[in-house]
C-alpha positions as CSV (number, residue, x, y, z in Angstrom):
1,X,-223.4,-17.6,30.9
2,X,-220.5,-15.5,32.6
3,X,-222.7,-13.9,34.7
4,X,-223.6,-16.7,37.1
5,X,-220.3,-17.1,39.1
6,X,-217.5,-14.9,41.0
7,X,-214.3,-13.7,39.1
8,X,-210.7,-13.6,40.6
9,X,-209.4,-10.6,39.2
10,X,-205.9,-8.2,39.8
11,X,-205.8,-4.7,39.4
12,X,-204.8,-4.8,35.5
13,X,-207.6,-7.4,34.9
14,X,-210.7,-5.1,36.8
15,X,-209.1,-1.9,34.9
16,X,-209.2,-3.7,31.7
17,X,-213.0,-4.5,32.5
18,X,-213.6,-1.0,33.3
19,X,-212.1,-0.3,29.9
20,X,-214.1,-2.5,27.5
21,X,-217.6,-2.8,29.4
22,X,-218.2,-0.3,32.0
23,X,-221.6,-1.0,32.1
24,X,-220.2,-5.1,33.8
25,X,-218.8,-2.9,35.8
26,X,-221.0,-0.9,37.4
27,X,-223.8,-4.8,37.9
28,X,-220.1,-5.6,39.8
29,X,-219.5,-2.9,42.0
30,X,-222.9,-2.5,42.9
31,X,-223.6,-6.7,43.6
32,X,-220.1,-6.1,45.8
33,X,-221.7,-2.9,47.8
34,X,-225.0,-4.4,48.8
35,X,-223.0,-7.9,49.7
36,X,-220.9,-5.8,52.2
37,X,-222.9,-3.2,53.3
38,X,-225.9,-5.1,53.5
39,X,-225.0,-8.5,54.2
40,X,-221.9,-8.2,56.1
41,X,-219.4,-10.1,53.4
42,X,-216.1,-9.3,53.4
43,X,-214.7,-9.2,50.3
44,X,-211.3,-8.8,48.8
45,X,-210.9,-6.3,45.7
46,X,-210.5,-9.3,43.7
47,X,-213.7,-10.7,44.0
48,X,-216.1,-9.8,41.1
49,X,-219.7,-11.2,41.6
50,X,-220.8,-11.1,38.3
51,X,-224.4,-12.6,39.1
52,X,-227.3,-11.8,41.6
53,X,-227.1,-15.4,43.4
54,X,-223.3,-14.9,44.3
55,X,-223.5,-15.7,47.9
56,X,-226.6,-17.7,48.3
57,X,-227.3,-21.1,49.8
58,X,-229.1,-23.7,48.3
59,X,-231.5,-24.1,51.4
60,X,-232.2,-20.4,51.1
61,X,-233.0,-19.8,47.6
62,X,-236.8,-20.8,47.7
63,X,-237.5,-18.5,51.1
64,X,-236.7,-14.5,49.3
65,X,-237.2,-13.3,53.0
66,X,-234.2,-15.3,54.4
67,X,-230.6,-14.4,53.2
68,X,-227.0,-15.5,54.8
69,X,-225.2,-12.5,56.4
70,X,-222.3,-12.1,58.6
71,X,-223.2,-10.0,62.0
């Protein structure tokens, strides 16, 4: 499944993607919001989390209530 991972992509790669499925898109740019607005993630316009586990920890993933964020 391509949604389970993060994507590396350039400007003409994320403008392309905009292009043939905006709907990917918009999942994207609203995983990449709540990762740095909510959790503190810096992120380079490259990254594309295209799943709702980018991020996590293993230890983590069992407790909903506990999530990795950088104060």
């Amino acid at each position: 499944n391509l949604e389970d991972g993060i994507v590396l992509a350039d400007e003409e790669l994320r403008d392309r993607l905009r292009r043939l499925d905006p709907a990917l898109m918009q999942r994207v740019e609203r995983r990449r919001t709540y990762m740095t607005a909510v959790l503190g993630y810096r992120l380079d316009e490259s990254v594309l989390p295209l799943g709702n586990t980018s991020g996590w920890l293993a230890p983590y993933v069992t407790n909903l209530s506990l999530a990795v964020t950088n104060t």
